[in-house]
C-alpha positions in Angstrom: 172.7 -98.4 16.3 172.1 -95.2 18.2 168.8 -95.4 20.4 166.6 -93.1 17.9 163.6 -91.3 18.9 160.3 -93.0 17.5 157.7 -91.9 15.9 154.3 -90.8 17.7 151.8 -93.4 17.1 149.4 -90.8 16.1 151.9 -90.2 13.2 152.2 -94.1 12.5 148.5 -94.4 12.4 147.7 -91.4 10.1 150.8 -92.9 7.8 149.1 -96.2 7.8 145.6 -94.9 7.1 147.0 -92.6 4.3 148.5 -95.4 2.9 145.7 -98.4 2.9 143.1 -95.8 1.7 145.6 -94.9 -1.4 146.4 -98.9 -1.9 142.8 -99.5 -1.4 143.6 -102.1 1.0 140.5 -104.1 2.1 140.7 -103.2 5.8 139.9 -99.1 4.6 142.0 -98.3 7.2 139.1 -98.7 10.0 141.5 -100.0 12.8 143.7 -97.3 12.6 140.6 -94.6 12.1 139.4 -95.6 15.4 142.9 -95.4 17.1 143.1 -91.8 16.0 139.8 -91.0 17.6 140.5 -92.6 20.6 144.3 -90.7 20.9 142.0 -87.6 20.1 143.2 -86.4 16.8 141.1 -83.7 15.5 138.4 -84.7 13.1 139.6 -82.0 10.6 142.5 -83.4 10.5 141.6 -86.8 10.1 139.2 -85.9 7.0 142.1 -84.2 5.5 144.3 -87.1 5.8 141.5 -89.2 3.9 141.7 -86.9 1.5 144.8 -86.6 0.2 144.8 -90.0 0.2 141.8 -90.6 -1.7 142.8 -87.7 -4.3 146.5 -89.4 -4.4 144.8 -93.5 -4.5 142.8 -91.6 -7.5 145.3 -89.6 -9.3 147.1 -92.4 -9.3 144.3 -94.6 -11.2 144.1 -91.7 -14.0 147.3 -91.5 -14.2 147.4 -95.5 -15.0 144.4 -95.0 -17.3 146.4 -92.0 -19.3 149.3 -94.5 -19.9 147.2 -97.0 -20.8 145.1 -94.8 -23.7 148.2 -93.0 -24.5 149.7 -96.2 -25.9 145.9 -97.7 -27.0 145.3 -94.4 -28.7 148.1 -92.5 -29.6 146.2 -89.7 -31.4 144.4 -88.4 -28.3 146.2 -85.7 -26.4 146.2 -83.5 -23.7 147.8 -83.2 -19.8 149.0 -86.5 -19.4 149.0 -87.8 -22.6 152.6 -89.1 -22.7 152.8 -87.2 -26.1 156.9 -86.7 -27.2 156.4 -83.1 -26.3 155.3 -83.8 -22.6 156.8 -85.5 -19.3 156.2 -89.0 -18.9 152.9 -89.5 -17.6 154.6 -90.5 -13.9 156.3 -87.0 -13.6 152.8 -84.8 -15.2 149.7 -83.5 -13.9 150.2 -83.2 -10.0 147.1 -82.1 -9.0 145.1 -80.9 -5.6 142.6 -82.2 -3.7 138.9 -80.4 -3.9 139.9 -78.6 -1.0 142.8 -77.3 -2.1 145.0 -79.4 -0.7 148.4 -79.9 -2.9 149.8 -83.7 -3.4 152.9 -82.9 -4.1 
């Protein structure tokens, strides 16, 4: 295996924050919030990071919710219905954070 280049552990860390605060993991992410601050990551940056990742952790949930009621009530309709006429729920509605940000 060829000796490949790493990644930044200020990448690694922003990776692994992103992803416990969209799997809600029980640490939040706190451990590798603090290593960011200490590396000196800009605090813009870091409150972007959180969220995408919070808009993505709750997309997600709606999106679960939508499945759900589109198969426990199939006469309700709408963006992410899963109605024959629209993508599957999984592939619909890709949406932005409140700042604009886009999650897909």
């Amino acid at each position: 295996m060829k000796n490949e280049p790493q990644l930044h552990s200020s990448i690694v860390s922003t990776i692994s924050l992103a992803a416990g605060i969209a799997a809600r993991h029980p640490d939040m992410g706190l451990c590798q919030l603090r290593r960011l601050r200490e590396m000196g990551v800009p605090e813009n940056q870091i409150a972007t990071v959180i969220e995408v990742a919070r808009h993505i952790r709750d997309e997600a949930a709606e999106k679960l919710d939508a499945a759900f009621d589109a198969e426990a009530f199939p006469s309700d309709t709408g963006c992410c219905s899963g109605d024959d006429d629209d993508a599957p729920v999984a592939e619909s509605c890709c949406g932005t954070t409140a700042s604009g940000q886009s999650c897909c």
